[in-house]
N, C-alpha and C positions, 0 to 999 in steps of 0.2 A: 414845089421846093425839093430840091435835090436831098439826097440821102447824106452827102456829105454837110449840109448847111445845118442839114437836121440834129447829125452828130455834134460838129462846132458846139452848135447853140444849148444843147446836153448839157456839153463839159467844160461850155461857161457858165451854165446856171448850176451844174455841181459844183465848179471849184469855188463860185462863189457862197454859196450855203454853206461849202466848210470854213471857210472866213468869217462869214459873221458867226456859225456856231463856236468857235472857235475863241471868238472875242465876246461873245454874248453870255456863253456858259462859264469859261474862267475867263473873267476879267482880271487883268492884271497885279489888280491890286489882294487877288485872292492865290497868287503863288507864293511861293518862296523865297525868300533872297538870292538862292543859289543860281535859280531861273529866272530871277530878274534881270542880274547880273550877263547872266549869255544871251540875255534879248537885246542888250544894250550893243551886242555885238553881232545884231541879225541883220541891220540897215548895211554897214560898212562891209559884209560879207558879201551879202548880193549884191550890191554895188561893185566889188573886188571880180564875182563871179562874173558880169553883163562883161565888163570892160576888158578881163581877160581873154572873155571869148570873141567879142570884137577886135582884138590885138591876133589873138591867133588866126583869125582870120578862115581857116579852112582852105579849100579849093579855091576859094572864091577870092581870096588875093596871094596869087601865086608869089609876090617877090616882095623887097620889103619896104622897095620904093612906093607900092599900094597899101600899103599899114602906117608908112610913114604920119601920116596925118592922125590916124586913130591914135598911135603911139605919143604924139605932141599933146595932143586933147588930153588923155588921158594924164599926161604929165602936167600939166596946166592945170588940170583938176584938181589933183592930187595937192599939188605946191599952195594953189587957194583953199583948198578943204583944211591943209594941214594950218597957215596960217589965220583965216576967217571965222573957222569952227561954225560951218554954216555948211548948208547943202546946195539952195537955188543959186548961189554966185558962183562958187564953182564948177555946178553940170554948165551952166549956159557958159563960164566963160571958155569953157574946155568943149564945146561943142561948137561955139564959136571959132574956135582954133582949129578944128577940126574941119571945118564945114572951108575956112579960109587957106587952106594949104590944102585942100582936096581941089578947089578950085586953081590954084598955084600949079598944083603937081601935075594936074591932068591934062 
């Protein structure tokens, strides 16, 4: 086994012990309201963060005819998240839209 697989597999078994300690030692219902309250806004945050950076794209899609489709998905999300107030119908319909104009564009 390589030294890098070795590493991976580390600092997925770290990042995952801090999750469950995490949720094991303060259970939810043993915080505050004030911390309650900003956790209610920890899903739609990292959600905001994946999608932003898929829009920006980096190097890897130089123009904006190659974002084009990630920009639609993510609108299409967005438009079902805000109406539905649900999560699974709008990732897949916005990935679906995604996945359907990448194949259009390219």
């Amino acid at each position: 086994m390589s030294t890098a697989v070795v590493v991976l597999l580390a600092v997925g078994v770290l990042s995952w012990l801090f999750r469950v300690a995490a949720i094991t030692l303060l259970p939810a219902t043993r915080l505050p309201p004030s911390a309650r309250r900003l956790l209610d806004h920890a899903v739609p945050a990292a959600l905001a963060a994946m999608v932003g950076a898929g829009i920006a794209g980096g190097a890897a899609l130089p123009d904006l005819a190659s974002r084009l489709p990630v920009l639609a998905g993510a609108v299409v999300t967005a438009v079902l998240a805000w109406r539905v107030r649900g999560i699974v119908l709008p990732v897949m319909a916005g990935l679906a839209a995604a996945w359907v104009l990448s194949v259009l564009v390219i």
